[in-house]
VOBA-1610 file (N, C-alpha, C; in pm, whole numbers, padded with zeros to 5 digits, always signed):
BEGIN
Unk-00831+00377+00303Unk-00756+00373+00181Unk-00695+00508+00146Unk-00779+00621+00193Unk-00738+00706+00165Unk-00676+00828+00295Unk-00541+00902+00279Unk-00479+00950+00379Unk-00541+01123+00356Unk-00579+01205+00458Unk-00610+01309+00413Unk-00547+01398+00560Unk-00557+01517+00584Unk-00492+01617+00672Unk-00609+01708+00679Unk-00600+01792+00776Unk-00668+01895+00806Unk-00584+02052+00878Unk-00665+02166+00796Unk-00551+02285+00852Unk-00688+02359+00963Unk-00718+02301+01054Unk-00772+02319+01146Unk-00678+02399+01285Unk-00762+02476+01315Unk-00662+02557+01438Unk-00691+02408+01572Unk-00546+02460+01598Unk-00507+02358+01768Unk-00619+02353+01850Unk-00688+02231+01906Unk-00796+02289+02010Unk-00750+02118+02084Unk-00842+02114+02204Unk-00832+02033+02319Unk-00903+01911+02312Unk-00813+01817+02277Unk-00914+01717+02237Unk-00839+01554+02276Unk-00961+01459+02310Unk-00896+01335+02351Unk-00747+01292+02329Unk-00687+01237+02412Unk-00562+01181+02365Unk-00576+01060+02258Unk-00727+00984+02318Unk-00723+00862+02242Unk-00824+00874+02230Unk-00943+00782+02155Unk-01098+00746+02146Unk-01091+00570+02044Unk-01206+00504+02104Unk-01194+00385+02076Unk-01347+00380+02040Unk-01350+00313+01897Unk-01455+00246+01876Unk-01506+00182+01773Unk-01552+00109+01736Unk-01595-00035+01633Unk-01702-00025+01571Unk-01722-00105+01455Unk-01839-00045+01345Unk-01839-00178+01294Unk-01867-00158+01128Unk-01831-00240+01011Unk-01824-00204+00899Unk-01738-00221+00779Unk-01700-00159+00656Unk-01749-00299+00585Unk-01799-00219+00418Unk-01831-00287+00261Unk-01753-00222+00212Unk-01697-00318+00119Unk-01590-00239+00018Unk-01603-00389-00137Unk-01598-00322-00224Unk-01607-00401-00357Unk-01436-00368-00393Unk-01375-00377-00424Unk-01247-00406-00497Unk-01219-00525-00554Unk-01075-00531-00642Unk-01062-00657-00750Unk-00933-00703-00676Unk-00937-00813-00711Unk-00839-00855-00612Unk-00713-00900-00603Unk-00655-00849-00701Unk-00515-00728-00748Unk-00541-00628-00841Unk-00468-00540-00884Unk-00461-00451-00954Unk-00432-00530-01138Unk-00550-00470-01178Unk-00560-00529-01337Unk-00656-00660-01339Unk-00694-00734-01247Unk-00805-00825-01226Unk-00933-00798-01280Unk-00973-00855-01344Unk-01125-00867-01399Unk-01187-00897-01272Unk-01365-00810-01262Unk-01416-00853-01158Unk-01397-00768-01035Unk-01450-00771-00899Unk-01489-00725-00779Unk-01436-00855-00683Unk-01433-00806-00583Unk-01445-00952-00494Unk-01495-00831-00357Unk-01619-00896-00273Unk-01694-00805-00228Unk-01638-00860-00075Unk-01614-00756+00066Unk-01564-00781+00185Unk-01658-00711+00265Unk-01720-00778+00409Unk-01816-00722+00460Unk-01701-00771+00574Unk-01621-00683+00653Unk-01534-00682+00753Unk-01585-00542+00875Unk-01515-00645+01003Unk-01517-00498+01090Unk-01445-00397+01052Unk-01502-00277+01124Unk-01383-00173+01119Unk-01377-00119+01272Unk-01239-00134+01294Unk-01228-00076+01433Unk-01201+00077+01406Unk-01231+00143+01500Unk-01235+00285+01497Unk-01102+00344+01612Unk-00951+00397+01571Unk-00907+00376+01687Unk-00834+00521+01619Unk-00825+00605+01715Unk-00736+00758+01714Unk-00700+00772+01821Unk-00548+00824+01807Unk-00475+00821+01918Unk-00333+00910+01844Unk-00365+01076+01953Unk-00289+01191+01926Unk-00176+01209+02000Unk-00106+01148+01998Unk+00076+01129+02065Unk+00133+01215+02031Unk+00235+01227+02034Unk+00353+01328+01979Unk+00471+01283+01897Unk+00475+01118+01902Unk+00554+01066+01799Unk+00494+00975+01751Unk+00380+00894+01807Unk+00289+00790+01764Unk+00145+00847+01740Unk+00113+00811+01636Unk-00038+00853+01591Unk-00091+00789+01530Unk-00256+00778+01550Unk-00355+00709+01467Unk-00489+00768+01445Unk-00456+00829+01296Unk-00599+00951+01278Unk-00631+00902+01115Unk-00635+01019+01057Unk-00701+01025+00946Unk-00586+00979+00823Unk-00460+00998+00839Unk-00331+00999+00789Unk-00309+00863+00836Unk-00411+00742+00880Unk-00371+00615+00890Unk-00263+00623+01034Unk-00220+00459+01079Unk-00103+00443+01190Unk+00023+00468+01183Unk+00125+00608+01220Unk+00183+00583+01200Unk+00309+00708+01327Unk+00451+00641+01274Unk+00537+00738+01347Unk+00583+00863+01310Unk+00584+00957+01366Unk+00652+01098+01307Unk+00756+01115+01399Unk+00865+01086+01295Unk+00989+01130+01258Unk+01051+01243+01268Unk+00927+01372+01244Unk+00982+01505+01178Unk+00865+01551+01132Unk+00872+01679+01230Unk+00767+01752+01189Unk+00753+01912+01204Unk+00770+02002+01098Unk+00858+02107+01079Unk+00721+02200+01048Unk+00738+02308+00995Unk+00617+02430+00966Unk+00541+02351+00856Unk+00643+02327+00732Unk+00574+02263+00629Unk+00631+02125+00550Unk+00694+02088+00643Unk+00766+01948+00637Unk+00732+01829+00728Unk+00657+01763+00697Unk+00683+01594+00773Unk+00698+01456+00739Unk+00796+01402+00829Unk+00853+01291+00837Unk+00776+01125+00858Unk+00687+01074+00783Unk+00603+00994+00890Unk+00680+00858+00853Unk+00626+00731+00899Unk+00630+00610+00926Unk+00477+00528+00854Unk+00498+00519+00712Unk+00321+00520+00671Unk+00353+00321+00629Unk+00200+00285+00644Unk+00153+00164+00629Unk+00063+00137+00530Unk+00050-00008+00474Unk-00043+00004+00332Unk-00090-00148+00439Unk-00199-00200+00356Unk-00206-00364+00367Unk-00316-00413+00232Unk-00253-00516+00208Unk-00381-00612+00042Unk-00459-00718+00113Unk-00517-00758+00089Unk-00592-00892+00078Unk-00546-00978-00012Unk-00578-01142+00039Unk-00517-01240+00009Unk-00566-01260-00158Unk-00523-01358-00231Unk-00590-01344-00355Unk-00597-01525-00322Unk-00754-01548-00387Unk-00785-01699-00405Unk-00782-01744-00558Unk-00656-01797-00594Unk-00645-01784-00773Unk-00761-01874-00810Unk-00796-01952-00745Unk-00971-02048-00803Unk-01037-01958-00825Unk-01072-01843-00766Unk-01142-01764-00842Unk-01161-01632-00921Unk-01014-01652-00974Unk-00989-01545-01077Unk-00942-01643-01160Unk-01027-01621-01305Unk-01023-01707-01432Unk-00813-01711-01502Unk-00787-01585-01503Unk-00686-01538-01529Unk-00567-01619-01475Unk-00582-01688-01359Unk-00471-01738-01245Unk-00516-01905-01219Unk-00661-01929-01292Unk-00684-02102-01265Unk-00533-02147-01251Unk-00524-02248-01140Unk-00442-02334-01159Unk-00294-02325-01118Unk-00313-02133-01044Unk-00171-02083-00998Unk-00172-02070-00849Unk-00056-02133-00798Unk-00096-02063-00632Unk-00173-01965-00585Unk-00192-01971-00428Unk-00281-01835-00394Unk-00178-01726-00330Unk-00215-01610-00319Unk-00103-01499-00343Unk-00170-01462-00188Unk-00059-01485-00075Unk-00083-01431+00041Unk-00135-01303+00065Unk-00195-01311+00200Unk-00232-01129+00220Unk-00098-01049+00241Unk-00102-00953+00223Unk+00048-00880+00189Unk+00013-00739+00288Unk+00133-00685+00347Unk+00166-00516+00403Unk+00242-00457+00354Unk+00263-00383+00344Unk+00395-00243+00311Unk+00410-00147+00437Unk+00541-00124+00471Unk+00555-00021+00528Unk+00716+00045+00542Unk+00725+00187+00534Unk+00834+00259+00512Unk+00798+00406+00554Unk+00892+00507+00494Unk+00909+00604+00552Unk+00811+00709+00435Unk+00780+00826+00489Unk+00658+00894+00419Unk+00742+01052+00381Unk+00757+01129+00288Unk+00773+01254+00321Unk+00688+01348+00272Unk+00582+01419+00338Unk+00525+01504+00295Unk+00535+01682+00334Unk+00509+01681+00174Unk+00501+01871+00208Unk+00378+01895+00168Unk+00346+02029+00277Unk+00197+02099+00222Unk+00285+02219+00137Unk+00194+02244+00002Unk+00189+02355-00075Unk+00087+02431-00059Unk-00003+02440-00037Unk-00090+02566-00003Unk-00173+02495+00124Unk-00165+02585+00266Unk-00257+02532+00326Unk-00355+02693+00387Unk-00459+02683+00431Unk-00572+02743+00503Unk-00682+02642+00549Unk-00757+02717+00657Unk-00837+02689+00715Unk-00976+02607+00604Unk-01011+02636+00484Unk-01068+02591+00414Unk-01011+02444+00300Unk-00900+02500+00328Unk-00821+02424+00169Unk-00681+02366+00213Unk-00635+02234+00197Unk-00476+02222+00212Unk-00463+02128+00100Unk-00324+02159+00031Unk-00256+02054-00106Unk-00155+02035-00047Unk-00120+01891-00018Unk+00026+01835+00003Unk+00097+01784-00052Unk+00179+01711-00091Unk+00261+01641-00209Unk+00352+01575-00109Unk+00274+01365-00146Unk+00393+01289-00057Unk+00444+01209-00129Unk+00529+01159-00100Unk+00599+01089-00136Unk+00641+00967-00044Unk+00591+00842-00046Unk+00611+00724+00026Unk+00651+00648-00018Unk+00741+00565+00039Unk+00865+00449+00005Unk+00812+00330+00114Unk+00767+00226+00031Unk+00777+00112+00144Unk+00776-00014+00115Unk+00856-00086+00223Unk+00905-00252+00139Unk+00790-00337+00173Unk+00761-00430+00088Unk+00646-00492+00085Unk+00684-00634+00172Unk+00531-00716+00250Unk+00577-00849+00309Unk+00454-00883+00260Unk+00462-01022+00254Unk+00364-01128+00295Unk+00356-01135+00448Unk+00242-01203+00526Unk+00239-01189+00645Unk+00295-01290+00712Unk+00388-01356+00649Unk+00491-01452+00682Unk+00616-01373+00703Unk+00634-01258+00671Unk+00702-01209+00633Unk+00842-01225+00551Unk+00812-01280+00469Unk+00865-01330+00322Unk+00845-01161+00214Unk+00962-01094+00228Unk+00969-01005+00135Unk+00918-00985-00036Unk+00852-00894-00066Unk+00836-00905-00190Unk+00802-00755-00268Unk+00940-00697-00245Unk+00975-00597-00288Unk+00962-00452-00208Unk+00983-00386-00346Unk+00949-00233-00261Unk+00846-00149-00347Unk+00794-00041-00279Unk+00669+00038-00341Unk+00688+00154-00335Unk+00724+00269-00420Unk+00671+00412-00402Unk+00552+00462-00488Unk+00439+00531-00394Unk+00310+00587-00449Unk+00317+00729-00436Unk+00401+00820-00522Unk+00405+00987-00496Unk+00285+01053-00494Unk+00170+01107-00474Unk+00087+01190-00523Unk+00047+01311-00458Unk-00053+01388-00496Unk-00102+01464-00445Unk-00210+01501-00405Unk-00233+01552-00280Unk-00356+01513-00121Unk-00407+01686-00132Unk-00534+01675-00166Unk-00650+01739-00122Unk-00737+01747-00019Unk-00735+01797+00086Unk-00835+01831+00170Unk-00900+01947+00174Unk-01045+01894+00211Unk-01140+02001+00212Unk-01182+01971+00386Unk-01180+02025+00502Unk-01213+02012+00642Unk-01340+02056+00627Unk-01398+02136+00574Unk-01559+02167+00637Unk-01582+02159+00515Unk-01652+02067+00406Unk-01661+02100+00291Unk-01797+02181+00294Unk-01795+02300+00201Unk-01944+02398+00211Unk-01989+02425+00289Unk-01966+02362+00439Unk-02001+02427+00605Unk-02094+02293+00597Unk-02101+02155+00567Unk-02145+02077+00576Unk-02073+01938+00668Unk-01983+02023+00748Unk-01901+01923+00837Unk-01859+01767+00788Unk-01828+01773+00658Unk-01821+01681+00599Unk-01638+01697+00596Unk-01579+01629+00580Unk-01449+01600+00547Unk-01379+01583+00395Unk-01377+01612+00291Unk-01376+01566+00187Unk-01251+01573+00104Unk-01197+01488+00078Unk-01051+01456+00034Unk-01020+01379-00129Unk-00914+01428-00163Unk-00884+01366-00338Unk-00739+01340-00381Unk-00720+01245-00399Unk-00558+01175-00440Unk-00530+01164-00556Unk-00418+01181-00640Unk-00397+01172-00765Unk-00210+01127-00795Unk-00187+01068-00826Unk-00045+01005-00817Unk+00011+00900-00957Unk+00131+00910-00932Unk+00145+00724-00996Unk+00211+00627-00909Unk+00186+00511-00964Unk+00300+00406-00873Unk+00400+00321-00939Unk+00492+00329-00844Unk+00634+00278-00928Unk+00636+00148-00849Unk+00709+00041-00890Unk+00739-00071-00787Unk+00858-00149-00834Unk+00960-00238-00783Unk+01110-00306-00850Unk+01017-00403-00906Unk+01090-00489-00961Unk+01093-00598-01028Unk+01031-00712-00988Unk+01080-00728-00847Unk+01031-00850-00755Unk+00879-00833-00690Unk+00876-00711-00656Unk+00723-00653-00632Unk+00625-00687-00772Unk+00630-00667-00884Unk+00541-00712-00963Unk+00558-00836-01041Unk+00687-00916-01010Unk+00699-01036-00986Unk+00582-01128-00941Unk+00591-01073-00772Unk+00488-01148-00728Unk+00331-01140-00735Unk+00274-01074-00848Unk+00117-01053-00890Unk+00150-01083-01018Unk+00213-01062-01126Unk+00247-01076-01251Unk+00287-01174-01357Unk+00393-01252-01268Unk+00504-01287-01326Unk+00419-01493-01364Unk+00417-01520-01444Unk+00379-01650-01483Unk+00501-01737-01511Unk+00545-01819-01414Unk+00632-01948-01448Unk+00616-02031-01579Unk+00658-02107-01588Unk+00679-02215-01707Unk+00581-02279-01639Unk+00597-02349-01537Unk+00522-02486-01517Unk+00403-02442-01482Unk+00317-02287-01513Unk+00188-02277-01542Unk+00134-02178-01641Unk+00253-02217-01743Unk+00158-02151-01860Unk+00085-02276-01917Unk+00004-02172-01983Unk-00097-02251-02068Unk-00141-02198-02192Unk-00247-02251-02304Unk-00263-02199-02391Unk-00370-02034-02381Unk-00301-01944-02419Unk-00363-01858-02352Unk-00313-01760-02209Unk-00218-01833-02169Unk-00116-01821-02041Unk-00002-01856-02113Unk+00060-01713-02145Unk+00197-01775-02172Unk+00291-01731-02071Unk+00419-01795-02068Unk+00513-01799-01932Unk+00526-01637-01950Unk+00551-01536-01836Unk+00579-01413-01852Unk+00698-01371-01708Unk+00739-01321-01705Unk+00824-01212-01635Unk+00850-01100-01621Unk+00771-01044-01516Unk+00754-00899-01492Unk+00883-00838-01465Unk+00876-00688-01530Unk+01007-00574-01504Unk+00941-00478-01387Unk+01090-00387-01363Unk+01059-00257-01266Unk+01025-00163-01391Unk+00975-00044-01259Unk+00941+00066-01346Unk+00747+00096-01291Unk+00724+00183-01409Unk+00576+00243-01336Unk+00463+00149-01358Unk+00374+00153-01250Unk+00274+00037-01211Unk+00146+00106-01245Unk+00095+00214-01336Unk-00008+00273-01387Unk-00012+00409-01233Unk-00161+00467-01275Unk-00172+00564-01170Unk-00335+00552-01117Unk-00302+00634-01002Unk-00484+00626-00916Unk-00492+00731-00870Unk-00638+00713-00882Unk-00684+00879-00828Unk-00806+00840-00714Unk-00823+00891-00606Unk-00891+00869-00515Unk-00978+00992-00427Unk-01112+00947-00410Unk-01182+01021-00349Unk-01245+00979-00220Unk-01264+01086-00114Unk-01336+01025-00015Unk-01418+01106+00069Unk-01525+01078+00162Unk-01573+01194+00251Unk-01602+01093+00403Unk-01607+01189+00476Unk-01606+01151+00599Unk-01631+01232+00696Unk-01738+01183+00823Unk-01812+01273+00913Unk-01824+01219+01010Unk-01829+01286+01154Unk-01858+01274+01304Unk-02021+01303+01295Unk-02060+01235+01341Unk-02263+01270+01407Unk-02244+01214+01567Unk-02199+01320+01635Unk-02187+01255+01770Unk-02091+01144+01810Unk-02095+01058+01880Unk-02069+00931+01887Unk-02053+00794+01768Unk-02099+00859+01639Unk-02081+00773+01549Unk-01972+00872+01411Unk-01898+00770+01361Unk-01826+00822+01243Unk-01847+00732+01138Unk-01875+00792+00975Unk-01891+00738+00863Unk-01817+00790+00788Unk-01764+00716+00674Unk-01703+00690+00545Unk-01720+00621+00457Unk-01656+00694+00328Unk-01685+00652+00178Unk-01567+00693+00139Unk-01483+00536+00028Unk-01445+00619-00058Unk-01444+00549-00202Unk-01392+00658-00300Unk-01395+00591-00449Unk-01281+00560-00523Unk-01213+00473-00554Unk-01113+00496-00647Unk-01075+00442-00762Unk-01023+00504-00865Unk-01038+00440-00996Unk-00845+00413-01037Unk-00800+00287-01096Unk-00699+00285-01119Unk-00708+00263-01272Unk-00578+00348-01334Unk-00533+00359-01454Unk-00384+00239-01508Unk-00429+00124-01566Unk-00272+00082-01565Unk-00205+00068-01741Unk-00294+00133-01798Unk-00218+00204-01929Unk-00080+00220-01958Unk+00032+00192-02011Unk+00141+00208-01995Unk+00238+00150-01889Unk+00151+00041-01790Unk+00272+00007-01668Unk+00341-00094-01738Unk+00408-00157-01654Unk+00560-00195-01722Unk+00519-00366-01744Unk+00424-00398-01675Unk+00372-00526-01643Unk+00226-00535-01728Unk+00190-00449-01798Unk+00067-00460-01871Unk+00038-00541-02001Unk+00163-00622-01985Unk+00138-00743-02107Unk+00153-00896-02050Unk+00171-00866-01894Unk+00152-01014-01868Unk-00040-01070-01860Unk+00011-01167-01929Unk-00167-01280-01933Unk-00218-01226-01804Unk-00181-01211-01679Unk-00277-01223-01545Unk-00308-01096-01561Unk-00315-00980-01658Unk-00366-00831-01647Unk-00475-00885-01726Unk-00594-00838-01680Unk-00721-00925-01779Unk-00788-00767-01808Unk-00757-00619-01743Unk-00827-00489-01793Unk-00755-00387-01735Unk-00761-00271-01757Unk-00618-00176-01767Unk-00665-00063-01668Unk-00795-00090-01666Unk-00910+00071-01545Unk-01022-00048-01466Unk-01007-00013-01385Unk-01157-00033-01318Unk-01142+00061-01186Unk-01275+00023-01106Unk-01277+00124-01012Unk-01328+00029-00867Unk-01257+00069-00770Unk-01338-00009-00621Unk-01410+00101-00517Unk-01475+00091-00430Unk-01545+00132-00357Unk-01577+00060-00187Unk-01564+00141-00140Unk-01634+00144+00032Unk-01674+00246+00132Unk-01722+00176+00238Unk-01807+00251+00320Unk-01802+00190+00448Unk-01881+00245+00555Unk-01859+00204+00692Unk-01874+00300+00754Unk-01938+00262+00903Unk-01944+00302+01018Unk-01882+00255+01125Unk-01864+00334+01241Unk-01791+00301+01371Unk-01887+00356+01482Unk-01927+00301+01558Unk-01934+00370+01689Unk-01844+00373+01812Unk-01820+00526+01844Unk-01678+00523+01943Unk-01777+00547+02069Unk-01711+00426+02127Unk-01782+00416+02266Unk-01682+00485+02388Unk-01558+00500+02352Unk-01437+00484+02464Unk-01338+00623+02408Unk-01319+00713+02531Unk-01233+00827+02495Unk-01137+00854+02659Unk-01031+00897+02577Unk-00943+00909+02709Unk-00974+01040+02771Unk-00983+01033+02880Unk-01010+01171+03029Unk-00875+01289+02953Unk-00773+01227+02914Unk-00635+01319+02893Unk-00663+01392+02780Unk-00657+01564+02759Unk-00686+01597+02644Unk-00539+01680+02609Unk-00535+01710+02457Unk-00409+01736+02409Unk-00426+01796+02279Unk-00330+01931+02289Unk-00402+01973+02104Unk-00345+01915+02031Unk-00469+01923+01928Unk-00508+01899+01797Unk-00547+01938+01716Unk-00500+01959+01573Unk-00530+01991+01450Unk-00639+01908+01404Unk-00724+01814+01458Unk-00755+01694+01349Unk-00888+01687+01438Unk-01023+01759+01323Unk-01161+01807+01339Unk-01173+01646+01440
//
């Protein structure tokens, strides 16, 4: 969930490494949902240090452009499906497919060292259902904290802080209540563009050999978004959480520098 960087000096390290675990994560199951909905899923463990294709800590993606303190990426999001039977808020409304996003990323670092890096990105990306049936577009600007050795405890430790904007049609499709399912209590609504509240995110993460773990926390604010008076917003903050392990069994013979502990 969460994208973080490291200002680690270049050293010699797998091209690729492969390996599989399983992640818990509690989240609600859209944004403004009353409630948790709890996922005990695999997690595949897969890094792979290319030169235009990559898959690390910064999630899957392409670089475009990549300058002293400028880069270009290719960044990806993905939701989970929503089952409206069991969100009180939505009885009686279709179920809201699992959904992706993906578009172009631009980030700058503002202060980096070996202890400390602040970046500031800015990501643009059009949203699908996995039908791929469009449903809008997304920008999440914020700003990325990394800590690479936090306290000399080889821990990884990272912090996000941003807002999110989205069009019309994007909160359309979580928001927007038709006629032919309002109800008393549900009245018909129609969501606008404009800002979608803000989130702030924390996380840590560590190598022990052959095994890698993670945590992270995040709390969303939707106070002021543009959609915070439709009936299906049932609370304005809550917070989700996860965790997981991988064990990487599989690393490529080819090594190649890397910035990325």
């Amino acid at each position: 969930m969460l994208a973080w960087t490291t200002s680690a000096q270049a050293e010699l390290r797998p091209l690729w490494e492969l390996g599989a675990g399983v992640g818990v994560t509690s989240i609600p199951a859209y944004r403004g949902a009353r409630g948790e909905v709890n996922y005990i899923l695999p997690l595949p463990y897969f890094v792979y240090r290319g030169r235009f294709l990559r898959s690390d800590r910064q999630g899957l993606r392409g670089v475009f452009y990549q300058g002293e303190r400028v880069q270009i990426n290719l960044s990806a999001y993905a939701g989970p499906p929503v089952q409206s039977g069991q969100i009180p808020a939505r009885a009686g409304m279709p179920n809201l497919s699992p959904s992706f996003e993906i578009g172009p990323s631009l980030q700058y670092v503002l202060i980096e060292s070996p202890d400390l890096e602040l970046d500031l990105r800015l990501p643009v990306r059009a949203a699908f259902t996995l039908s791929f049936k469009p449903i809008g577009w997304i920008s999440t600007p914020h700003l990325n904290l990394t800590l690479p050795d936090f306290r000399g405890s080889g821990w990884i430790v990272g912090a996000s802080i941003g807002p999110n904007f989205a069009d019309r049609r994007y909160h359309a499709y979580f928001y927007d209540v038709a006629t032919a399912y309002a109800r008393p209590g549900r009245p018909a609504y129609s969501a606008t563009s404009g800002y979608s509240g803000s989130s702030v995110y924390l996380s840590a993460s560590r190598r022990f050999g052959p095994y890698w773990v993670g945590a992270f926390l995040r709390y969303d604010n939707l106070a002021g978004a543009s959609f915070v008076s439709s009936p299906l917003v049932e609370t304005q903050q809550y917070l989700a959480a996860g965790m997981g392990v991988s064990w990487i069994f599989a690393t490529s013979s080819r090594l190649v520098e890397s910035e990325e502990p």
